[in-house]
N, C-alpha and C positions, 0 to 999 in steps of 0.2 A: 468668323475665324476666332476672335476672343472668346464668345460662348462657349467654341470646342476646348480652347484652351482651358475654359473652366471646369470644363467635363472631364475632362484628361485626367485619368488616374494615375494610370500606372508612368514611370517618368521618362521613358521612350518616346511615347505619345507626346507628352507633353513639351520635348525636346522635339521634337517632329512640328510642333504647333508654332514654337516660340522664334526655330528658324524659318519655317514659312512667313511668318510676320518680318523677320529681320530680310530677308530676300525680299518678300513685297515692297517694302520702304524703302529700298536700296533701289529697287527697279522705277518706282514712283518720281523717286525724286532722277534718276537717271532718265526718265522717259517728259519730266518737266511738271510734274504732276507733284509739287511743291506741302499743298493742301492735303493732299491723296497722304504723303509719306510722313509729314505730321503725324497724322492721326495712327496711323499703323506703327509708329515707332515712338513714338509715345506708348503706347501699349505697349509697344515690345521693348521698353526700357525699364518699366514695370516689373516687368519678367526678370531681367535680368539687367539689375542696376551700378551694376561693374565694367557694361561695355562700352570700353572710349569711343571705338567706333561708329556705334550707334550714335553718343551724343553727338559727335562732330559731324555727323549726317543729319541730326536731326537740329545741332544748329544753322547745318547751311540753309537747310530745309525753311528753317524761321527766316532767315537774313531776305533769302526768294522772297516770299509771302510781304516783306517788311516789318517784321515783326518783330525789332532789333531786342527789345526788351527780354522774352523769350528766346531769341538766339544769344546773346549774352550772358544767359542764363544757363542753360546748356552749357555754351563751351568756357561756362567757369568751371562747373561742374568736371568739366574732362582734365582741368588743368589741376583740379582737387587731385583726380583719382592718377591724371599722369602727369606732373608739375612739367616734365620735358616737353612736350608733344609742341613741337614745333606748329603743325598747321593750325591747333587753337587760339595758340599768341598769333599767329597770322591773322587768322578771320577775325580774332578782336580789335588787331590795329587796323583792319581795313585792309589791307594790302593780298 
Protein backbone atom coordinates (compact mmCIF):
# COMPACT_ATOMS: atom_id res chain seq x y z
CA UNK A 1 0.00 0.00 0.00
CA UNK A 2 2.69 2.64 0.89
CA UNK A 3 4.73 1.70 -2.19
CA UNK A 4 1.58 2.59 -4.34
CA UNK A 5 1.32 5.67 -2.52
CA UNK A 6 4.84 6.48 -3.49
CA UNK A 7 4.18 5.64 -7.12
CA UNK A 8 1.11 7.70 -7.23
CA UNK A 9 1.40 10.46 -9.51
CA UNK A 10 -1.29 12.12 -10.51
CA UNK A 11 -3.13 13.38 -6.88
CA UNK A 12 -6.56 11.42 -7.32
CA UNK A 13 -4.43 8.41 -7.17
CA UNK A 14 -2.73 9.42 -4.53
CA UNK A 15 -5.95 10.67 -2.57
CA UNK A 16 -7.47 7.14 -3.36
CA UNK A 17 -4.14 5.64 -1.63
CA UNK A 18 -3.88 7.94 1.49
CA UNK A 19 -7.86 7.07 2.21
CA UNK A 20 -7.43 3.41 1.82
CA UNK A 21 -4.77 3.67 4.49
CA UNK A 22 -6.97 5.95 6.79
CA UNK A 23 -9.99 3.23 6.28
CA UNK A 24 -7.53 0.21 6.80
CA UNK A 25 -6.31 1.82 10.33
CA UNK A 26 -9.74 2.64 11.38
CA UNK A 27 -10.97 -0.95 10.44
CA UNK A 28 -7.64 -2.42 12.24
CA UNK A 29 -8.08 -0.85 15.23
CA UNK A 30 -12.09 -1.35 15.23
CA UNK A 31 -11.46 -5.06 14.42
CA UNK A 32 -8.80 -5.07 17.65
CA UNK A 33 -5.92 -5.37 15.52
CA UNK A 34 -4.15 -2.46 17.68
CA UNK A 35 -0.41 -3.28 15.99
CA UNK A 36 -2.05 -3.73 12.59
CA UNK A 37 -3.59 0.18 12.90
CA UNK A 38 -0.29 1.53 14.24
CA UNK A 39 1.46 0.87 11.63
CA UNK A 40 -1.00 1.76 8.78
CA UNK A 41 -1.71 5.07 10.41
CA UNK A 42 1.41 6.06 11.08
CA UNK A 43 1.87 6.14 7.47
CA UNK A 44 -1.13 7.68 6.78
CA UNK A 45 -0.43 10.50 9.24
CA UNK A 46 2.56 11.07 7.16
CA UNK A 47 0.48 11.69 4.43
CA UNK A 48 -1.40 13.87 5.85
CA UNK A 49 -0.33 15.51 9.04
CA UNK A 50 -3.36 17.76 9.84
CA UNK A 51 -5.80 14.95 10.69
CA UNK A 52 -7.07 15.11 14.32
CA UNK A 53 -8.76 12.09 13.70
CA UNK A 54 -6.20 10.05 12.70
CA UNK A 55 -4.03 10.96 15.68
CA UNK A 56 -6.83 10.25 18.25
CA UNK A 57 -7.01 6.73 16.62
CA UNK A 58 -3.78 6.20 16.42
CA UNK A 59 -3.27 7.27 19.94
CA UNK A 60 -5.84 4.97 21.17
CA UNK A 61 -4.16 2.60 18.95
CA UNK A 62 -0.85 3.19 21.23
CA UNK A 63 -2.79 3.27 24.74
CA UNK A 64 -4.17 -0.80 23.35
CA UNK A 65 -0.58 -2.03 22.56
CA UNK A 66 0.60 0.04 26.12
CA UNK A 67 2.47 2.02 24.62
CA UNK A 68 1.60 5.14 26.66
CA UNK A 69 4.62 7.14 25.70
CA UNK A 70 3.61 7.15 22.02
CA UNK A 71 -0.05 7.47 22.70
CA UNK A 72 0.77 10.73 24.62
CA UNK A 73 2.39 11.71 22.09
CA UNK A 74 -0.08 11.61 19.55
CA UNK A 75 -2.82 12.97 21.40
CA UNK A 76 -0.59 15.94 22.35
CA UNK A 77 -0.14 16.46 18.94
CA UNK A 78 -4.24 16.56 18.29
CA UNK A 79 -4.50 19.11 21.25
CA UNK A 80 -1.67 21.29 19.25
CA UNK A 81 -3.66 21.15 16.17
CA UNK A 82 -7.25 21.24 17.95
CA UNK A 83 -6.53 22.67 21.66
CA UNK A 84 -10.65 21.94 22.16
CA UNK A 85 -10.95 18.24 21.31
CA UNK A 86 -12.50 16.97 24.14
CA UNK A 87 -11.87 13.14 23.77
CA UNK A 88 -7.81 13.86 23.68
CA UNK A 89 -7.89 15.57 27.17
CA UNK A 90 -10.00 12.52 27.99
CA UNK A 91 -7.63 9.71 26.84
CA UNK A 92 -4.85 11.76 28.57
CA UNK A 93 -6.49 11.86 31.96
CA UNK A 94 -7.42 8.40 31.65
CA UNK A 95 -10.90 8.52 31.84
Amino acid sequence: MTDGLGRASDPATRQDFTRTLLEGGQQALALGDARGAITVLREYVRQEPRDVNAYVNLGKAYLTTGDTGEAFSALRHVLELAPQNEEARRLLLGR
